[in-house]
N, C-alpha and C positions, 0 to 999 in steps of 0.2 A: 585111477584114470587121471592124466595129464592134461591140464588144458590152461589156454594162456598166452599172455604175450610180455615177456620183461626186457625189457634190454639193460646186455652187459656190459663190463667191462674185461677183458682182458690186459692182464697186467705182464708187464716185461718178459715176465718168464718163461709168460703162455696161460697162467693161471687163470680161471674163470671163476667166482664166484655163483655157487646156484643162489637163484632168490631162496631166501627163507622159511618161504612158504610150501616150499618144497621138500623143504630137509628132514623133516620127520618124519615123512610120508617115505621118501628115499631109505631113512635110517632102518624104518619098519620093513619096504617090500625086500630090501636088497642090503642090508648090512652099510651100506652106502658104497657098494662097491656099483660101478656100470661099464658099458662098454663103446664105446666111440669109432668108429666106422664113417665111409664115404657113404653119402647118398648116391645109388648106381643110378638113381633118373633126374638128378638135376645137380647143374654145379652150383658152386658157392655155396653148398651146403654138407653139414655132417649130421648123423641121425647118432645118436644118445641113446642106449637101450641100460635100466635095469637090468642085472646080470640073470633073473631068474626068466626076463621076458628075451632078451640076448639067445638064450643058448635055446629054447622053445623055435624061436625063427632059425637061430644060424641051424638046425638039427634040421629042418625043413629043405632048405637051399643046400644042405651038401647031402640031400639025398636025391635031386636032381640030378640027371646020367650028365659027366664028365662029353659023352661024346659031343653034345650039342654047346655051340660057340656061346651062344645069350649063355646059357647057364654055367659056362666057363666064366665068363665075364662077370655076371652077378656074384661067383665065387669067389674069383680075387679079391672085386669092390667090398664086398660086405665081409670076409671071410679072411679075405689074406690080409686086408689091412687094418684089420683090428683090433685095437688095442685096451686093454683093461687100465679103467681110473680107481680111484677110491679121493672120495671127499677125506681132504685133514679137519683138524679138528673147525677152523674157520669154516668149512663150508665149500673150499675150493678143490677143484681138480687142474690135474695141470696136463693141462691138451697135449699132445704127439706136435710136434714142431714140422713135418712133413702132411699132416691131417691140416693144420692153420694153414699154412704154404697152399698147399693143392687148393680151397675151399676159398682163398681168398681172407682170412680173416685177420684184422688188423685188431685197433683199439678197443672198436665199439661192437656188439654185436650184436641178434638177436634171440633170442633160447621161445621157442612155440611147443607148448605141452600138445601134443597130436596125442592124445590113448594112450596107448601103451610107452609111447618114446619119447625124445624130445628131437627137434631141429633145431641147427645152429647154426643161422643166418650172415653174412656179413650183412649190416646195417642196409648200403646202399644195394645189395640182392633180394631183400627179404625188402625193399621199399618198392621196386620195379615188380615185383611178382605181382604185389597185395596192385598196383597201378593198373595190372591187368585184369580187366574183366575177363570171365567165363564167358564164350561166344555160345550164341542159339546149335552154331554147329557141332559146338563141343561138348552137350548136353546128351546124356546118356539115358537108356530108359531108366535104367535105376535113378538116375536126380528127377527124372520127372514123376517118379511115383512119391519123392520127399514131397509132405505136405509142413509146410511154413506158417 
């Protein structure tokens, strides 16, 4: 389980550094191989999956019927434009140049352990999001049965 908040660096290339603290844990679930994908419900972000949690969801999403549009659309985001990394031996993977592009991602960024994946913030996206509060409206039965 994933969880956290570090922000990175990307270098020239596109390379990312995972924090460190990561990397064992990565080395053990997944060989340190993962897969990098759009987020199909928010821009300026990319969702990071371990390859053994990757193929568990993408197997979910392409058993949804072709006929209906949302699950077309969920197929390409997450499915068609997916790419496999593998950390070298630093620690880095090196992002899809098309995946930074679309997400916004320049220099700095932010990587958020969510469970099973990761997010991968442009700095100034992942600061406006945390700026907003969750509205009373927006508050589902299930967050009001969490007890805090």
């Amino acid at each position: 389980m994933f969880y956290g908040e570090s922000t990175v660096a990307i270098d020239e290339k596109g390379r990312l550094a995972v924090p460190s603290s990561y990397r064992e844990q990565l080395s053990a679930l997944c060989g340190n191989c993962l897969v990098v994908t759009y987020n199909p419900f928010e821009r300026e972000c990319l969702w990071l999956f371990p390859l053994p949690e990757w193929e568990r969801m993408r197997d979910q999403v392409m058993q949804l019927s072709s006929f209906n549009t949302a699950h077309r659309d969920l197929q390409r985001k997450l499915v068609g434009a997916a790419s496999r990394v593998e950390l070298d031996g630093h620690g880095r993977m090196l992002l899809p140049q098309t995946a930074r592009q679309t997400a916004g991602l320049q220099r700095q960024a932010v990587l958020l352990g969510i469970g099973a994946k990761f997010e991968l913030w442009s700095e100034s996206a992942q600061r406006a999001r945390l700026e907003l509060p969750i509205e009373e409206k927006d508050i589902t039965d299930d967050m009001r049965q969490l007890r805090f």
